[in-house]
Structures are given as C-alpha cells and as structure tokens.
VOKEFI-200925 format. One record per atom (N, C-alpha, C): residue in one letter; x, y, z. Coordinates in steps of 0.05 Angstrom, whole numbers, plus 32768, in hexadecimal, padded with zeros to 4 digits. Atoms other than C-alpha are relative to their C-alpha. Last residue first. Layout:
N
AXYZ ...
END
This chain:
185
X80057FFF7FE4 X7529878A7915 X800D7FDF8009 X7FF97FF77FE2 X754A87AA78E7 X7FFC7FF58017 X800B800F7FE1 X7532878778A2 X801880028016 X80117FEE7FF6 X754987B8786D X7FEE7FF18014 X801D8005800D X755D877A783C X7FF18019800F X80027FFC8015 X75A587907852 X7FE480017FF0 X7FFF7FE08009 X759A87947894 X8000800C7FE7 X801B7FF28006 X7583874D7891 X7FFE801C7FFA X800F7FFC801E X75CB873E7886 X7FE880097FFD X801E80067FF4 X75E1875078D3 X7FF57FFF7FD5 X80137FEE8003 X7630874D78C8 X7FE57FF27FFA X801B80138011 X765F872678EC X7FE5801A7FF9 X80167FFB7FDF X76A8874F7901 X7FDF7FF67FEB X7FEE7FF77FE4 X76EF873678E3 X7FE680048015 X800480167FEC X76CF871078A6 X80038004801F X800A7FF27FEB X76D287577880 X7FF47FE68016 X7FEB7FFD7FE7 X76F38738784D X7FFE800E8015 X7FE37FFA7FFD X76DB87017847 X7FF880137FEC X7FFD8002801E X769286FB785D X801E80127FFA X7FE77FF28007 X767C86EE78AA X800D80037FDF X7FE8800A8018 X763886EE78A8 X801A800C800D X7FE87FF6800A X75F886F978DD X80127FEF7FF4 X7FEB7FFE7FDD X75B586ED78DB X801980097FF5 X80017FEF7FF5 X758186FD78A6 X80128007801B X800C80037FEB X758086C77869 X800A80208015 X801B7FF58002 X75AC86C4783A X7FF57FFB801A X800C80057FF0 X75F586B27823 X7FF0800C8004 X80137FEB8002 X761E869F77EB X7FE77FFA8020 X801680007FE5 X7661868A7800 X7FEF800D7FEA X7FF980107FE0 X76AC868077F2 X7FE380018004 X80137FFE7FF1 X76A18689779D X80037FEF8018 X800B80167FF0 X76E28684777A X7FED80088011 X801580027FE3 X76EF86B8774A X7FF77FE38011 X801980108009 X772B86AD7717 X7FF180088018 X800C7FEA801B X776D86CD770F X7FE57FFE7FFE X7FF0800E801B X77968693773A X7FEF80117FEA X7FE380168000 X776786A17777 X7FFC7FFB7FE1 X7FF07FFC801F X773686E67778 X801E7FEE8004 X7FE580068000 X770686D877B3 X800A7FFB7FF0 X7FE5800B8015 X76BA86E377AD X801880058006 X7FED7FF37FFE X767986E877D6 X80177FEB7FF3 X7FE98018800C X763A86E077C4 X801A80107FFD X7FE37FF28008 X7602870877EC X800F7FEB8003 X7FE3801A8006 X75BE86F077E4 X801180158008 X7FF47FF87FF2 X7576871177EA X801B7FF08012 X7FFD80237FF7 X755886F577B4 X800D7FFF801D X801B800F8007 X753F873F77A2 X80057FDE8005 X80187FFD7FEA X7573876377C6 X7FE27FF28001 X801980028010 X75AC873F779E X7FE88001800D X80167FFC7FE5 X75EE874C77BB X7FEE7FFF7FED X801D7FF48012 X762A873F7793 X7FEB7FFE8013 X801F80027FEF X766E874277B8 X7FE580047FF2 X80187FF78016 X76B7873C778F X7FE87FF88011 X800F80087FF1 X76FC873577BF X7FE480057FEB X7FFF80158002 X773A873B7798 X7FED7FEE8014 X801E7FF97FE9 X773687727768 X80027FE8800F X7FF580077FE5 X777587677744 X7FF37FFC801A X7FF67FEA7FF1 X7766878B7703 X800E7FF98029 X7FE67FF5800B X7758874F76DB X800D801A800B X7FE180167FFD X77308738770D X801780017FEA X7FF37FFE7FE7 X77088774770E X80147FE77FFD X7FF57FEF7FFB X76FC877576C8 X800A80018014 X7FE88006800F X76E6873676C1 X8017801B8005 X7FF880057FF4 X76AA874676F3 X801F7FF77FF2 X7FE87FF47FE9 X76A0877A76D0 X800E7FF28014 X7FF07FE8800B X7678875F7691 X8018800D8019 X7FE9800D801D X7660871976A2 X801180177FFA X7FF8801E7FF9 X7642872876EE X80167FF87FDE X7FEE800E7FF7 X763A876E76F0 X800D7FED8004 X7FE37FEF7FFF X7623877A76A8 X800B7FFC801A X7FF28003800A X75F0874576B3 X8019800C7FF7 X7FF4801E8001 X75DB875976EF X800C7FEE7FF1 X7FE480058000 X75D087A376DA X800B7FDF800B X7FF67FF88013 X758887AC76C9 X802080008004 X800C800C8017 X7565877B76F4 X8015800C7FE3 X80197FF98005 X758C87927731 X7FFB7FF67FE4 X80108014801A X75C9876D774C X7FE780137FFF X8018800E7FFB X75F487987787 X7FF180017FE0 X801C7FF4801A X763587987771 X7FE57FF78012 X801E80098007 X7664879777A5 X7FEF80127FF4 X80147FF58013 X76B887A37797 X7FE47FF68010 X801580157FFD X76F8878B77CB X7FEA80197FF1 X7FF0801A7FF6 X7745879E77C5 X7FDF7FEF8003 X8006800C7FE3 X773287DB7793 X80087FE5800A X801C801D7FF9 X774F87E87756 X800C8004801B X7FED80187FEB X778088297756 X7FE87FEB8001 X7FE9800F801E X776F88557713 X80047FF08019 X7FDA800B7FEB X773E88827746 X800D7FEE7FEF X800780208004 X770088B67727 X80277FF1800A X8017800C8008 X76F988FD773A X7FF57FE27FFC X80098005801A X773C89057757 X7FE27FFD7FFC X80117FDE8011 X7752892A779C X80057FF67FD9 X7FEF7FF5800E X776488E177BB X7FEE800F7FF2 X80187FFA8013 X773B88CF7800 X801B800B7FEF X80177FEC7FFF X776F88AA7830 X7FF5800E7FEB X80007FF77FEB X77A088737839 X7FE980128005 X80137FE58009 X7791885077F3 X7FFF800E802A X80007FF7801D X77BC881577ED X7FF180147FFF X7FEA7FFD8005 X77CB880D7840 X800480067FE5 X7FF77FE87FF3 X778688217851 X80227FFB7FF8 X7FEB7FFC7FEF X776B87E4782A X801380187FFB X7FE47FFE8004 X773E87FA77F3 X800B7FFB801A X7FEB7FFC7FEB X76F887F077EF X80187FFD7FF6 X7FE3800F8003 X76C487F277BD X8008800B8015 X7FEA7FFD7FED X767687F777B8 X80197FFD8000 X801B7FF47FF1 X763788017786 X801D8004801A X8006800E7FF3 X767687F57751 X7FEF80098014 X800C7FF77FF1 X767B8829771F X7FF67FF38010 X801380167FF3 X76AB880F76E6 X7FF680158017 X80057FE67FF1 X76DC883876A4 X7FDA7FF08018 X801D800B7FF9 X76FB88097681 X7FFC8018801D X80127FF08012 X773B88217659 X7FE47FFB800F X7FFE7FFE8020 X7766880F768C X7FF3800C7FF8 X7FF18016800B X7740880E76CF X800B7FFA7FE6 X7FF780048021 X771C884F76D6 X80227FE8800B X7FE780087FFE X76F0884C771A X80137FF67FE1 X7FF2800C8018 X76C0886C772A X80147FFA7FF7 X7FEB7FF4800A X76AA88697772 X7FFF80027FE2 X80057FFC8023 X76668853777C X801B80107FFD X80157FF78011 X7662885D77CC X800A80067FE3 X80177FE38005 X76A5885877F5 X7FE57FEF7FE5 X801B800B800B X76D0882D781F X7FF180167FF2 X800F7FEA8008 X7714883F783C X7FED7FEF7FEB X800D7FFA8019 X772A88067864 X7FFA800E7FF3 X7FEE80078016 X775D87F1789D X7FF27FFF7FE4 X7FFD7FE38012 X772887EE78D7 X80117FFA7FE0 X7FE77FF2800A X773187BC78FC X8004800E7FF9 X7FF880128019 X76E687AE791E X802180107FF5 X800780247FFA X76BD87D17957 X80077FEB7FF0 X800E7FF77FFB X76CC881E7936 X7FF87FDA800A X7FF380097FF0 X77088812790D X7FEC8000801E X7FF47FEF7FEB X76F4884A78E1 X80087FF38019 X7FF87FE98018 X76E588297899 X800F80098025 X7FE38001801E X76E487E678A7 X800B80118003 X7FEE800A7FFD X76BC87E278ED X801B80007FF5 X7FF880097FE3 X7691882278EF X801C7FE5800C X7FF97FEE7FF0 X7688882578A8 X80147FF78018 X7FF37FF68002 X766D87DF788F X801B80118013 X8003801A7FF5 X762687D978A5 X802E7FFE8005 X800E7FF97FE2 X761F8821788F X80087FDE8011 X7FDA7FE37FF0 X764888107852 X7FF07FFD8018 X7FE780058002 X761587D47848 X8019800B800A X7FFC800A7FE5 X75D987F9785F X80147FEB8001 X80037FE77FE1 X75E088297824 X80077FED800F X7FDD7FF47FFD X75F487EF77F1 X7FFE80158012 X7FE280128001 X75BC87C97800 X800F80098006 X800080057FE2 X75878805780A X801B7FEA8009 X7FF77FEB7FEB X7597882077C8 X80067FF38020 X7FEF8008800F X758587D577A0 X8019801D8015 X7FF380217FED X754887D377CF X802780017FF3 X7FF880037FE1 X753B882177B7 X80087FE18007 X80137FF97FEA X7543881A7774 X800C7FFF8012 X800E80237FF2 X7583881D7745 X7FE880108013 X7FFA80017FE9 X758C885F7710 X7FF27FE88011 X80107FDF7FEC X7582884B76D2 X80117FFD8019 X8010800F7FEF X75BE881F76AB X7FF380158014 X80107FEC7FF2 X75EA882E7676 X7FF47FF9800A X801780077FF1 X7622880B765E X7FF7800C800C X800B7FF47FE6 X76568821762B X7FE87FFB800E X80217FFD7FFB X767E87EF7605 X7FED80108017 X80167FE78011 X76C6880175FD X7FEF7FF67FF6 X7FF88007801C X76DD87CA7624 X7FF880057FE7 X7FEF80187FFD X76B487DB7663 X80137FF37FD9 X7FF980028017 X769788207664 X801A7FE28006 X7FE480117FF6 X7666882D76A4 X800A80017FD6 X7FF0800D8011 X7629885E769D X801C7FF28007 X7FE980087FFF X75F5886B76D2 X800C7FF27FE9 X8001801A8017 X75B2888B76B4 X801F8000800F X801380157FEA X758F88C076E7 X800D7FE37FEE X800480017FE3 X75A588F976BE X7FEE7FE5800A X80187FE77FF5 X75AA88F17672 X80077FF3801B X801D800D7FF8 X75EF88D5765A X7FF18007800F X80107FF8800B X762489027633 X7FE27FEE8001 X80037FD78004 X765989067664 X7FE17FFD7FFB X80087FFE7FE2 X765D88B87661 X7FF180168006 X8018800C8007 X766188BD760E X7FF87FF7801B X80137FF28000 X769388E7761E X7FE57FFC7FFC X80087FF27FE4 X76C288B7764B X7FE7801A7FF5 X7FE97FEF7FFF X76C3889575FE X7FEE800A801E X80127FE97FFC X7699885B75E2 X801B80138016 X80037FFB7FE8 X76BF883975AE X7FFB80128019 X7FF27FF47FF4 X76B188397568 X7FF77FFD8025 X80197FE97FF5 X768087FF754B X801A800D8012 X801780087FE8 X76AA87D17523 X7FEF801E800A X7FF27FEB7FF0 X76B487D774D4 X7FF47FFF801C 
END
C-alpha cells in the first residue's frame, strides 16, 4: 500500500524556521538557509531591482520577488527567486500563493536543498514552462545559467569569479557577481 500524499496541511503543520515545498506528493523540508545562502539571493534582487524590476538604468519589464510560493498543479515550490515578465503578471496579485509559473526561477544551492533543487524541481519547472533556471552556489561561488529548449534545460553558462556577467535573461545590463559572494569592493 503506498505512503499517502502529503497535503497543503502537512505544510501548515511544520515547526517554525523549517521551509516546506510539496513536489509530487512528497513533502520536503528544509531549515531555514544561512547567511551566505541569504546574502545571494538578497544582493541578487538588490543587484536586480533597479534595472528589471523598475527600469531604473536597464528595461525594466519585470516583476521580481523573494520566495514566492508557488502552487503548480499539485506541486506546491518556493524558489529563493522568480520573475515574471510585466506583460504575464503586470502587477502584485491579492493571493497568498500564484498558479502562474514564472518566466525565470534561482535557487540558491545549500547543503540541504541542492539535491531537491537540482533533481526534484528542476523537472517541475520545465514542465511548467519556466524558461530561464539560475542556481547560485555561494560556497563554490558559481552561477549556472539555464534556457528551457524542446522541454529540456540547456546550460548557456556557469560562471565565477568577481567581475561582471551578462546572463540570459537579464543580459541587457552586466552584473557585478562578486556582489553576490558579499565582496563590494
């Protein structure tokens, strides 16, 4: 007999400080990330912002946010980041969680979720349409970037080091990667 599937209450019913995701009714739990793993995706949007989101020295044409949740079918995901082109998501919608996949996802990689982002969601997104996928990994200090041709991920780039990137789809204005690692200067 299999193992019943885990239910939006078995989300509900996880202690504080524990992020849960539900990918093909299996539920995944995972602490809250450290600081290097915070600082990523902080100075990401922040990095971000200004060009995507508000047109601000760059196109604009984005809404971007922080850990959305996002109920895809039955799968229920919490990407560290997503975007939506401004023409599929014009402005903030009065829901708790959004049924629209995003146009671009990043995971940042920590010890305890890297394998769930990488084998477990990344399927998900491409079955949902997702069609840009970003992993950031503060501890190798990488970012691998992905493009969703014919159903499948194709990897355009992993890159490192502290200068600047262009990375599709935000190729339009070059971003300072060190910022990510929390190297400013």
């Amino acid at each position: 007999m299999g193992k019943k599937p885990a239910t939006y209450a078995d989300l509900e019913a996880l202690p504080e400080g524990v992020v849960g995701e539900i990918v093909e009714g299996e539920l995944y739990a995972s602490p809250r990330p450290a600081f290097p793993h915070l600082t990523a995706a902080s100075f990401l949007m922040g990095l971000l912002s200004n060009p995507f989101v508000f047109g601000l020295g760059g196109p604009g044409g984005w809404y971007i946010v922080l850990e959305p949740e996002l109920h895809l079918g039955e799968d229920v995901l919490i990407p560290d980041l997503a975007g939506w082109r401004r023409e599929r998501l014009p402005q903030a919608p009065q829901v708790a969680a959004l049924a629209l996949s995003p146009d671009w996802v990043c995971e940042v990689l920590s010890p305890s979720t890297r394998l769930v982002d990488r084998e477990v969601k990344l399927p998900v997104y491409a079955r949902e349409g997702v069609r840009h996928v970003w992993f950031i990994d503060p501890v190798l200090r990488t970012l691998e970037v992905f493009r969703l041709e014919a159903g499948q991920y194709v990897q355009l780039a992993t890159l490192s080091g502290t200068g600047l990137v262009h990375a599709e789809p935000f190729e339009a204005v070059a971003l300072k990667l060190g910022v990510l690692w929390d190297e400013l200067g």
